[in-house]
C-alpha positions as CSV (number, residue, x, y, z in Angstrom):
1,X,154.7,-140.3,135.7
2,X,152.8,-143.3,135.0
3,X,154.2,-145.7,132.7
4,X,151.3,-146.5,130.0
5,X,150.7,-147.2,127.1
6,X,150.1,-144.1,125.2
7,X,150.8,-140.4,126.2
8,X,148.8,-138.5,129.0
9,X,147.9,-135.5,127.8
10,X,144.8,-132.9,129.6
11,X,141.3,-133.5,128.2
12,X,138.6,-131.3,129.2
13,X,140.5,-131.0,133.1
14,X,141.5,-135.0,133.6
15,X,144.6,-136.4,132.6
16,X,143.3,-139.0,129.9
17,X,145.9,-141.2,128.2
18,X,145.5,-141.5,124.6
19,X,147.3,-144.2,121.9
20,X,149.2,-142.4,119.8
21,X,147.3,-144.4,116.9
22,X,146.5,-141.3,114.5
23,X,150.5,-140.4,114.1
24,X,151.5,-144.1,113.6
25,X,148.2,-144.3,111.0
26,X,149.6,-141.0,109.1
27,X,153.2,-142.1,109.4
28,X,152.1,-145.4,107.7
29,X,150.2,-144.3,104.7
30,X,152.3,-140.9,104.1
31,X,148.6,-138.7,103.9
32,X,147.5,-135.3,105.1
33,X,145.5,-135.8,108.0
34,X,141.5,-134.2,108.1
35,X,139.4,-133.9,111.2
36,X,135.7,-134.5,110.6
37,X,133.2,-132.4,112.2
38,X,129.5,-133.4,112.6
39,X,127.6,-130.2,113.7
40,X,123.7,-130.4,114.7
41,X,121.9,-127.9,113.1
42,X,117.6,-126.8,113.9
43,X,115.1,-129.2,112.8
44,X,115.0,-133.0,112.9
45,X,117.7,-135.2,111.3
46,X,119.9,-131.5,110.1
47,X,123.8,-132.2,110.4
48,X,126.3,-130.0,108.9
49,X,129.8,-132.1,108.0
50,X,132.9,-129.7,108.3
51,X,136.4,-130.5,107.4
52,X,139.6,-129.3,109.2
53,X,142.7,-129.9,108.3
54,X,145.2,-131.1,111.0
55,X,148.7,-132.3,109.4
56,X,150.7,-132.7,106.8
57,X,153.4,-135.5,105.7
58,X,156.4,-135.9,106.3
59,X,155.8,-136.9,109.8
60,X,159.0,-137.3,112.5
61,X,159.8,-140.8,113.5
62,X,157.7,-141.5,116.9
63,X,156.3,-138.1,116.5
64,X,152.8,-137.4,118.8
65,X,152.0,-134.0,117.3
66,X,148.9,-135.4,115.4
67,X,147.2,-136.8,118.0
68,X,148.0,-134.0,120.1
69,X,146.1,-132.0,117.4
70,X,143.2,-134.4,117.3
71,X,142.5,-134.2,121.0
72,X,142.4,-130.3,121.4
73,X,140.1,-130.3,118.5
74,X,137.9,-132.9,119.4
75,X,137.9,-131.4,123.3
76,X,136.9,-128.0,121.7
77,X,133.8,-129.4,119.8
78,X,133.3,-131.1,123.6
79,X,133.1,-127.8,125.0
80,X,131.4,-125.7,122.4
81,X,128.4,-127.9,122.0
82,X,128.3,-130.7,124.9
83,X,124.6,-131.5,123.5
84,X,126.0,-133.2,120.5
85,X,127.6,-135.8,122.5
86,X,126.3,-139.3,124.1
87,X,128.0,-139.3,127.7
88,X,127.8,-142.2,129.0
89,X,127.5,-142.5,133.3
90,X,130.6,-141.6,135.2
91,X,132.6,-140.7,132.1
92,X,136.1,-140.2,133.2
93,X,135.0,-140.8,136.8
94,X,139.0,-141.3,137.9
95,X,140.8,-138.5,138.6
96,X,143.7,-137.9,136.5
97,X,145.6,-141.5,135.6
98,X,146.9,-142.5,139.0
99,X,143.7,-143.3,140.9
100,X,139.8,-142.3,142.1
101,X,138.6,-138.6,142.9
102,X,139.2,-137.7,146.4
């Protein structure tokens, strides 16, 4: 393993590392944790906002679980409606954490 600063963790098929900055956000201000959802919807300027509950306090000392839950919700709106999303070029062009695609 790679020693980094955050935990690796698979997002949409690349080994991404991620801060664990929601956990140490909810451990800090003791609050349930909400995931916003911004859904286009037909027409022009049409959004829905949905929110998802993700966590509840207490949280365990150094605890990842929330941001675990943040990134397989956020890479399952990825998936279910790529459109929604600005992709910028060569998005996660490197191949896992250790180097550049073969």
């Amino acid at each position: 393993p790679v020693d980094t600063p955050g935990i690796v963790l698979s997002f949409l098929n690349t080994e991404t590392v991620f801060r664990p900055t929601p956990d140490r956000i909810a451990r800090a201000v003791k609050a349930r944790v909400y995931y916003l959802r911004l859904t286009r919807r037909p027409g022009i300027c049409r959004f829905r906002l949905d929110c998802e509950h993700l966590a509840d306090p207490p949280y365990a000392h150094r605890s990842t679980e929330v941001t675990r839950r943040y990134v397989r919700t956020l890479e399952a709106d990825f998936t279910e409606a790529p459109g929604d999303w600005l992709w910028g070029k060569r998005r996660w062009q490197h191949q896992g954490v250790g180097g550049p695609k073969a």
